[in-house]
C-alpha positions in Angstrom: -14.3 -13.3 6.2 -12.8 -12.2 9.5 -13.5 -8.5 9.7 -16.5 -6.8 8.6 -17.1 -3.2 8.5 -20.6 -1.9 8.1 -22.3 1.6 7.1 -18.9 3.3 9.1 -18.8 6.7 9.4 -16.4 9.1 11.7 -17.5 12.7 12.4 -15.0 14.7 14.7 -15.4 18.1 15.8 -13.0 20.6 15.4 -13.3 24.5 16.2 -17.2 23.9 17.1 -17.7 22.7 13.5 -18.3 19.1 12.5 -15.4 17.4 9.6 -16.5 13.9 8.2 -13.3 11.8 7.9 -15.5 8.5 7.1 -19.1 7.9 5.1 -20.9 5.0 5.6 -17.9 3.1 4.7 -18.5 -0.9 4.1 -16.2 -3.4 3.0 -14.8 -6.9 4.4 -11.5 -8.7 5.0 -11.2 -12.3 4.2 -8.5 -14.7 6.5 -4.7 -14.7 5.6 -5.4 -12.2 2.6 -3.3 -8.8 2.7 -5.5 -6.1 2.2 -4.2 -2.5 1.4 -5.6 1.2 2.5 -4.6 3.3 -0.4 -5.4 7.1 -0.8 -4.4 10.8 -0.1 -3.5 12.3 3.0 -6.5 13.2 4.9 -8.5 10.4 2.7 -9.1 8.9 6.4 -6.6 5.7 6.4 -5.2 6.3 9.6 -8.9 7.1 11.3 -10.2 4.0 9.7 -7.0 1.9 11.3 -7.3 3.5 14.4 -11.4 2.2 13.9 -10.8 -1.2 13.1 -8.5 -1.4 16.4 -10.6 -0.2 18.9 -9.1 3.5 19.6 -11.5 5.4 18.7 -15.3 4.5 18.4 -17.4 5.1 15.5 -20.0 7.8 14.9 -22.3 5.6 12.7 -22.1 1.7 12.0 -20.4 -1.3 12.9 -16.9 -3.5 12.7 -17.6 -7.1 13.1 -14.5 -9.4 14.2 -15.9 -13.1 13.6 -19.5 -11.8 13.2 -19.0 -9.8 16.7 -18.5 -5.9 17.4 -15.3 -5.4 18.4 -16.6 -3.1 21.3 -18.5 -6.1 22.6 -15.6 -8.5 23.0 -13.8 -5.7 25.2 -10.0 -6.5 26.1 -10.1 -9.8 24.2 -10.0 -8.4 20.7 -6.8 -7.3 21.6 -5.1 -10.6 21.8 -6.4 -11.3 18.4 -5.0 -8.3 16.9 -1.0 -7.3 16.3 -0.6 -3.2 15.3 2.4 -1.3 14.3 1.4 2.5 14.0 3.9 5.0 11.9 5.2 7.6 13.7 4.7 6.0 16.9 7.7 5.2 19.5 6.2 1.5 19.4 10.1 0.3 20.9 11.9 1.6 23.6 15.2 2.5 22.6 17.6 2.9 26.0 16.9 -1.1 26.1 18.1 -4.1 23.9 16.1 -6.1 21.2 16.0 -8.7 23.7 14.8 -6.3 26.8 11.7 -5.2 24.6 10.5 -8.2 24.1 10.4 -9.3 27.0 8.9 -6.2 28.6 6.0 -6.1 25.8 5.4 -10.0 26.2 5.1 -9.2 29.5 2.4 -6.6 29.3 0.7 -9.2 27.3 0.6 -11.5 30.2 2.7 -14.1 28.1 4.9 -16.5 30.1 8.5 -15.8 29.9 9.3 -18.9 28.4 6.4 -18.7 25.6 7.9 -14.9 25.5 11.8 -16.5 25.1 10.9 -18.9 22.7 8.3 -17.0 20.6 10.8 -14.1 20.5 14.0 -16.2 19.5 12.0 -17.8 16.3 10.6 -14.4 15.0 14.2 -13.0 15.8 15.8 -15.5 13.6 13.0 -15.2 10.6 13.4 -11.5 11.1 17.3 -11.5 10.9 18.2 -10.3 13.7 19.0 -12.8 16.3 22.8 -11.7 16.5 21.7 -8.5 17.1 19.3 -9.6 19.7 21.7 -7.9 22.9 22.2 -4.7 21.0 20.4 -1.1 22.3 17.9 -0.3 19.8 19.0 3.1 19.8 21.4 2.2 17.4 19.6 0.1 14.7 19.2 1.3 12.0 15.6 2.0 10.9 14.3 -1.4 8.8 16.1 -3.0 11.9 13.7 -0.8 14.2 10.6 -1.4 12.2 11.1 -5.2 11.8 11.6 -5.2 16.1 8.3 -4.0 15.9 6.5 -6.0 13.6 8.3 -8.8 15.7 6.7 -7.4 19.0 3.1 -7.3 17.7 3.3 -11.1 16.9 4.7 -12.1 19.9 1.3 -13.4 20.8 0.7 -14.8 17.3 -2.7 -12.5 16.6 -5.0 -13.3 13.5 -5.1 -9.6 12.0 -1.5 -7.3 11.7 -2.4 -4.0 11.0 0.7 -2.2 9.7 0.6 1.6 9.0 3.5 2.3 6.6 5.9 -0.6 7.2 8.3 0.1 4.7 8.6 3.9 4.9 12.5 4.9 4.9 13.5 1.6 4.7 16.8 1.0 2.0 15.8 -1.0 -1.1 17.7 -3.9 0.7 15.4 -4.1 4.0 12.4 -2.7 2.2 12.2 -6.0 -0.1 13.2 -8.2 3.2 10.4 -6.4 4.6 8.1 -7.8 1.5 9.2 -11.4 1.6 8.3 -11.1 5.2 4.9 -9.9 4.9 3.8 -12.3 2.4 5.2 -14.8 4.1 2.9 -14.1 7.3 0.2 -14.0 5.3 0.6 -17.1 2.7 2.4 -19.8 5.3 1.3 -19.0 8.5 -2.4 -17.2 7.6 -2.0 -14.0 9.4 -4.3 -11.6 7.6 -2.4 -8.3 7.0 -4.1 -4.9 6.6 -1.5 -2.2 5.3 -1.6 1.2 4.3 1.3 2.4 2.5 2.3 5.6 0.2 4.6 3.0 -1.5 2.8 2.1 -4.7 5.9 -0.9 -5.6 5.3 -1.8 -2.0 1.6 -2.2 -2.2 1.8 -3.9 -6.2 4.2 -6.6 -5.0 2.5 -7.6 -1.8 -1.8 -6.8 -1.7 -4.6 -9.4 -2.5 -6.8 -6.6 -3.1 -6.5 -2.1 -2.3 -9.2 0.1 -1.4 -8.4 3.4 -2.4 -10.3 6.1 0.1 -11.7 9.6 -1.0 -13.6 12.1 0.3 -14.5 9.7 3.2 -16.0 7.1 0.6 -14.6 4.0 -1.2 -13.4 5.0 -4.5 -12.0 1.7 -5.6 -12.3 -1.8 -4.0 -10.7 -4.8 -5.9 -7.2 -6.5 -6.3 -4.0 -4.8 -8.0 -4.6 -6.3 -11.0 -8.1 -5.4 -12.0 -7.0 -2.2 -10.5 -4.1 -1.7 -13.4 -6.7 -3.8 -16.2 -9.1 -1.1 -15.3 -7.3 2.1 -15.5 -4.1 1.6 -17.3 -3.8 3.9 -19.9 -2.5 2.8 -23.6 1.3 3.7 -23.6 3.6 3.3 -26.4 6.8 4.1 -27.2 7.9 5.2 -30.5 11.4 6.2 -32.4 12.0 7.5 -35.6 15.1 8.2 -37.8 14.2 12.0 -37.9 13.8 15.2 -36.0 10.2 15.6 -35.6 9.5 18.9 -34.2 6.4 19.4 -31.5 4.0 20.7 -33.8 4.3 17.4 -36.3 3.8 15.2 -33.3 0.6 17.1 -32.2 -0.4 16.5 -35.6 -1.4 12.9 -34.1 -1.3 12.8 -31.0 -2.5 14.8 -27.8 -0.6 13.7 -24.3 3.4 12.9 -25.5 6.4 13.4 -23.7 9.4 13.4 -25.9 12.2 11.2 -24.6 14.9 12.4 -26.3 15.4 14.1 -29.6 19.1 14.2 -31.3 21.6 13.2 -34.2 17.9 13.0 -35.9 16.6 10.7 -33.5 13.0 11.3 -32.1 11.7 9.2 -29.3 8.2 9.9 -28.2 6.1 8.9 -25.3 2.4 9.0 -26.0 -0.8 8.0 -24.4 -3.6 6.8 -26.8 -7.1 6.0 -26.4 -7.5 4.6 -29.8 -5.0 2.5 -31.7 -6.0 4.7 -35.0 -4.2 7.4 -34.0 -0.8 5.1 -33.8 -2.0 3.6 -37.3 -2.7 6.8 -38.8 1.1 7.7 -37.9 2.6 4.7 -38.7 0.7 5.3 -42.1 2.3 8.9 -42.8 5.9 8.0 -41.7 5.6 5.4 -44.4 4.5 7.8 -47.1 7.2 10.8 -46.3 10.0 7.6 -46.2 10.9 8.1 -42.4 11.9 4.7 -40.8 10.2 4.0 -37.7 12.9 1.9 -35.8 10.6 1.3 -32.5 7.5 0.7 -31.2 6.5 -0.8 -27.7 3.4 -1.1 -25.8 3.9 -1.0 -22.2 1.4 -0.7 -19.2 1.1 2.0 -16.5 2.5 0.9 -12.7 0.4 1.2 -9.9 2.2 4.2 -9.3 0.7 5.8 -12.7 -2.5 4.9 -12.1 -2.7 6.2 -8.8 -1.2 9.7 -9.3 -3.5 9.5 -12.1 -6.9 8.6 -10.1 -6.2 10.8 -7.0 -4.9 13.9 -9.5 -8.0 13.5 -12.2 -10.7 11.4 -9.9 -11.5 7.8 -11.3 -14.7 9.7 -14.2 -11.7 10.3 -16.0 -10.7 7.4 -17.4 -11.9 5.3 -19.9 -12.7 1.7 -19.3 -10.1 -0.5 -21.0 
């Protein structure tokens, strides 16, 4: 592992009173894996970012970088770690691609030829070499974000912590963006830790997700066991007849009817049992009413996590 966060907790005070943000929070991050910080607003991702990066200091318990605290090893840590924070001005727009980077490698007492030859290789893997002279004013924003993410690796750091990376990006630079990322982290071994509202984002890209609530882990595993876990049963079904609402309640009790014309019905139900879909199947059959389509299909990650952070994880049923 190369982080370790122990028994964490944040308190701050606001308006004399005391709000916990964090709770004995403990998890670790292993090296080159991408791990993402999932969860509501005010679950505490940004707090816990702003933790593992030294800006603000912990209440209760400890963050371990290579078996140290990171507020032992002082300004050192800082050359270990890259950070692009959203909503922060993190590039100066007035100058060129080219002018930030060498002002920023500068403040991180690189040597201007490690600064020109580090910044012309991420330009290039970044695309944007021939728009290296340009004012930054006038990117566009996935251009802007990746002349960030280029600036916090210009002194190659172990841990990239990227608060919403992708976030108005167009589908064209958002999937760049992706490639990118896991790139960093398969090829070169940069451990990435993301937080993202961007569910396809965060399904395409994360080794594992910890989904924050009420200042306590409520989930820590990969995407996959994630889905296994809490995807509901989902099938599609169409039959050659106009089936009103109160013969499809008859069966079944969560449906969303997809269309319904020219005596067409095409239902959307969730099932916890598959005797409820043989039980239909069984009565369409007896009153002669061709079923033309059924399909089984799993939730996305976006499902299952309007689902957990609407109904709490109690309220699903172990698949």
């Amino acid at each position: 592992m190369i982080l370790e966060i122990k028994e964490l907790s944040k308190t701050y005070k606001t308006n004399r009173k005391k709000q916990l943000v964090l709770d004995s929070v403990s998890f670790h991050v292993d090296k080159g894996e991408i791990f993402s910080i999932l969860g509501e607003n005010g679950a505490g991702k940004t707090t816990l970012i702003k933790l593992m990066v030294n800006l603000l200091t912990p209440s209760k318990g400890k963050i371990l970088y290579k078996n140290m605290e990171i507020t032992t090893i002082g300004k050192d840590y800082y050359t270990e770690i890259g950070v692009v924070l959203e909503g922060n001005r993190n590039i100066y727009w007035y100058l060129s691609a080219y002018e930030n980077i060498l002002y920023f490698g500068r403040l991180m007492g690189l040597k201007e030829k490690e600064i020109r030859e580090r910044g012309e290789e991420l330009l290039k893997f970044f695309g944007l070499y021939e728009d290296k002279d340009k004012k930054v004013g006038n990117f566009s924003r996935g251009m802007q974000q990746k002349l960030s993410i280029i600036i916090s690796l210009l002194h190659e750091p172990k841990i990239l912590f990227l608060d919403e990376p992708t976030l108005g990006l167009d589908v064209v630079s958002k999937m760049d963006m992706i490639e990118k990322i896991k790139h960093l982290s398969k090829e070169e071994g940069v451990t990435v830790i993301i937080t993202s509202h961007q569910m396809d984002v965060v399904e395409k890209v994360a080794d594992r997700v910890m989904i924050l609530g009420e200042g306590k882990i409520q989930f820590l595993d990969t995407v996959d066991k994630l889905i296994n876990k809490y995807s509901g049963n989902k099938y599609l079904i169409r039959v050659e007849r106009n089936l009103d609402d109160a013969e499809i309640k008859k069966y079944f009790d969560t449906v969303n009817v997809v269309r319904r014309e020219n005596d067409i019905t095409e239902i959307e139900v969730y099932i916890d049992s598959n005797r409820l879909i043989n039980s239909f199947l069984g009565d369409m059959v007896k009153r002669n009413i061709y079923v033309t389509h059924i399909s089984k299909s799993q939730d996305s990650l976006e499902d299952i996590m309007y689902k957990f952070l609407k109904l709490g994880s109690d309220s699903f049923e172990d698949v």
